[in-house]
N, C-alpha and C positions, 0 to 999 in steps of 0.2 A: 136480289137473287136469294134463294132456299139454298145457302151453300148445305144444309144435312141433306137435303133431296140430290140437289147438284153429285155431293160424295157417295152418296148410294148408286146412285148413277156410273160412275167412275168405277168402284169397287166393283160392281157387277160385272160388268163391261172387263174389266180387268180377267176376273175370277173366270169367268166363260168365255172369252173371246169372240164373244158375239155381240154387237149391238142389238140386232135382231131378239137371243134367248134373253137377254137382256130388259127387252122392252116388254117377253111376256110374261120374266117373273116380278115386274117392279107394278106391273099393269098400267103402261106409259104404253104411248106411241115410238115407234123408233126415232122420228122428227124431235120426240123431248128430250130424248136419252141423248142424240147430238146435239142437241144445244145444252143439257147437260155437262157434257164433255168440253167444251168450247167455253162454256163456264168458268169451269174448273183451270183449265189452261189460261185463262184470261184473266184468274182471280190470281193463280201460283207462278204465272208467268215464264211457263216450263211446256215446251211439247211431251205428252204422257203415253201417247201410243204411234203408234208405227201403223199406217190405214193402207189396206190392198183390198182391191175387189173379193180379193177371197180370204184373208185373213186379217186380225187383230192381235198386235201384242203391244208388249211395253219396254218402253223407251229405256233408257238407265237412269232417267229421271224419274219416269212412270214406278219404276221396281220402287224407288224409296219413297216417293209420295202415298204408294200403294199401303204400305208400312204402315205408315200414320194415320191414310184413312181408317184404318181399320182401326188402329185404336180409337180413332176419334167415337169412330158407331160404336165402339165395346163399349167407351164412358158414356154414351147418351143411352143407350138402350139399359145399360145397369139403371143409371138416375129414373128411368122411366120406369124399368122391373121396379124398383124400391119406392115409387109412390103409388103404382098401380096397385101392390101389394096388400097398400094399408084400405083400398077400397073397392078393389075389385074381384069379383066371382071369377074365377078361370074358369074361359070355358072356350074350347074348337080340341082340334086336333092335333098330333105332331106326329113325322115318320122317323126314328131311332131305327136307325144299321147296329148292328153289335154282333161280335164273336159268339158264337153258338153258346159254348161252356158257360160265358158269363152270360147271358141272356134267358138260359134256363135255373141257373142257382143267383149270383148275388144281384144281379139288375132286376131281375123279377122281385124279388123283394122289396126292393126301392121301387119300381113301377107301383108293385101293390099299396103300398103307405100313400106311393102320391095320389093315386086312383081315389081312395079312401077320402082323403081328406079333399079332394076335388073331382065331385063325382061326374060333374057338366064336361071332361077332359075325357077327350077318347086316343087312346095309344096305340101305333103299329108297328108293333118290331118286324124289323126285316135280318131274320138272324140267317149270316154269312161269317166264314173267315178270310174271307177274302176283301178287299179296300172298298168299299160302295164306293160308287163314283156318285157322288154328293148330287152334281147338275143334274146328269141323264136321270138318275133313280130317283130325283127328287126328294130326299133324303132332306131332315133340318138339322139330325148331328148326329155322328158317328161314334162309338165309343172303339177305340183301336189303341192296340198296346205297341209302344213304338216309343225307342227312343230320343228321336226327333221329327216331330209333326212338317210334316209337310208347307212351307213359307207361305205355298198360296193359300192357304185356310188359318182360323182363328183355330185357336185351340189352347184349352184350359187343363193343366194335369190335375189327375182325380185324386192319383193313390197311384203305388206303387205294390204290385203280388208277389211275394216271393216263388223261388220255384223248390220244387225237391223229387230227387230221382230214389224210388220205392217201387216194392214190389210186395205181393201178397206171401205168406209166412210159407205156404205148401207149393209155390217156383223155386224159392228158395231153400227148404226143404231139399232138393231134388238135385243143387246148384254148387259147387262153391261158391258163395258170395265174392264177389267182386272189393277186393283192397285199394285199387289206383283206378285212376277213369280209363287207363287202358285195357284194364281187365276188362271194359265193357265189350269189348270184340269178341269176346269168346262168351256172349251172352245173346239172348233174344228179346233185343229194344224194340220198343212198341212208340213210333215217332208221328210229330205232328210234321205234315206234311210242309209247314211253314221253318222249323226248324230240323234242318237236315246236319247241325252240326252243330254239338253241345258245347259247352264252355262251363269250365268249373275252374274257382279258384282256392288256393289255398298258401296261406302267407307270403300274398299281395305277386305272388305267382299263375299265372294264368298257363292252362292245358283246355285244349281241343280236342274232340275227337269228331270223329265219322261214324255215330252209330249203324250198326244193321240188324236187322229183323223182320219178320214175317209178316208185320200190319202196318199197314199207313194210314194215317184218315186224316182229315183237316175238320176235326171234331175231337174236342178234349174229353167228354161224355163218352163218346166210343172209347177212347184208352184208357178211360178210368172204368169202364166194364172190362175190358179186354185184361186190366192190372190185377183189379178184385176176382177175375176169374182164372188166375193163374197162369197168364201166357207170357209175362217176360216183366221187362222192368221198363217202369215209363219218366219221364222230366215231366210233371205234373204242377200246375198252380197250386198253390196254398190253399185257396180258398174251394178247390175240390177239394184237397186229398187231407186235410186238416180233420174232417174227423171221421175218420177212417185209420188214421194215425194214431187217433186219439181213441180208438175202439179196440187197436189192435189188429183189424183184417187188411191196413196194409202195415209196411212195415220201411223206414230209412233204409235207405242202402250211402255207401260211402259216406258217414255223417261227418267224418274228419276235411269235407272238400263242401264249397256253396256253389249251388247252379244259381248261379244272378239272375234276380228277380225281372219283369217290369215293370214299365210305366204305363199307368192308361191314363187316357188322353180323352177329352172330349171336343170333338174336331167339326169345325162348323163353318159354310159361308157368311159373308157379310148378310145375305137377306135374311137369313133367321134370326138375327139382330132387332127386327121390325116386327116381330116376334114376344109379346111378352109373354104367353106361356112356355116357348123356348128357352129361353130366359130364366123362367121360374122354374123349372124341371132340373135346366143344369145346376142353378145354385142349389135346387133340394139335393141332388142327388152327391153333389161336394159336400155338404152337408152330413149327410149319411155316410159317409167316406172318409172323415176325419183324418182317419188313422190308417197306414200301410198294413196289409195283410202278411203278416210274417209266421213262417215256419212253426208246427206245433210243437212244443217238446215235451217233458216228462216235466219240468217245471210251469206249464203253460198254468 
């Protein structure tokens, strides 16, 4: 038996609940995929799914075996990525979901490097703030800021963004600045539609609030136009508002408090494992990412 075939099989199956979508991204029959399965069960000696005419899921055996398959494909697909490396041209396609903000400023810059240096490689972003659903959108990895990835997917953390709540110098002008986060009520916050409730800490004290204000978008690009053009104060990534900080046309507001940063996550099913320029994309792009993006200051 191909127990790595056999495990792809399973994980799939797993990950979609379908034997059927199952068989048409593995490009098997569904006859192989069940005996796949029957495999599996017959090598770990564990029933792993729970079978209705109309649905698939997993067993309490299935949840932990699930586990481990996946590691298993991360360590055979890495070994694979790292000999394919030393002799092979990348070349096909891949589909990357990502956050608008970052798909237009720092992932574009890492797409452009990879592009470069492998020209045969064609890219499609599918820029949303919202979850791609990996199966349906056919999606090979998502990049989403979160700070804990979803059990049924693989996922690799990138970097961590700080965040910082700023405003351009002529709202403030016009405003008294805000002292405590609850000053921010009697202000006009410019919110991502993902974050309806700020948190700021300050020695190892945690305060919430409920911003309000006159614009909403689920686009970090639109409130850092709406911030540079004077209409309130926005919770911004570092890696926008960083040099704008650093120019001067925006400006820190409460710097005695930290708005906790995130994590990005590079979030993927098992079949983009079978994948070596999937593969090579994510490890370029950790790569490129070293380092957490943190806050500009006057010492930067």
């Amino acid at each position: 038996m191909d127990r790595i075939a056999a495990i792809r099989s399973f994980v799939e199956v797993a990950n979609g609940g379908s034997f059927t979508k199952a068989a048409e991204h593995l490009d098997l029959s569904r006859l192989q995929v069940s005996r796949h399965i029957q495999e599996v069960e017959q090598w770990l000696n564990l029933r792993l799914l729970h079978r209705t005419t109309r649905s698939v899921s997993l067993t309490l055996q299935g949840e932990e075996a699930l586990h481990y398959c996946q590691r298993v494909l991360s360590e055979v697909a890495s070994m694979e990525s790292r000999a394919h490396s030393h002799n092979t041209e990348l070349v096909g396609s891949i589909r990357i979901a990502t956050p608008i903000g970052l798909g237009q400023h720092s992932l574009f810059d890492v797409v452009d490097r990879f592009i470069k240096l492998h020209p045969k490689v064609t890219i499609q972003l599918v820029m949303s703030d919202s979850m791609a659903q990996l199966v349906d959108e056919r999606v090979d990895v998502a990049l989403r800021y979160t700070e804990r990835p979803d059990d049924s997917l693989i996922a690799r953390r990138l970097m961590t963004i700080d965040a910082v709540l700023c405003a351009a110098p002529n709202y403030l002008s016009t405003v008294t600045p805000p002292s405590a986060p609850i000053d921010l009520l009697e202000h006009n916050c410019l919110i991502h539609s993902s974050q309806q409730n700020w948190h700021f800490l300050k020695e190892q004290q945690t305060e919430l609030i409920k911003p309000r204000g006159n614009l909403k978008a689920n686009d970090m690009g639109v409130l850092l136009n709406a911030t540079l053009r004077g209409h309130g104060i926005a919770r911004l990534p570092c890696d926008l508002a960083n040099q704008y900080l650093a120019s001067g046309q925006l400006v820190e507001v409460l710097q005695e408090f930290t708005a906790p940063g995130q994590a990005l996550w590079a979030v993927y099913l098992s079949r983009s494992y079978q994948q070596i320029l999937v593969r090579s994309f994510i490890d370029f792009t950790a790569q490129q990412w070293q380092f957490d993006i943190k806050k500009w200051t006057h010492a930067n």
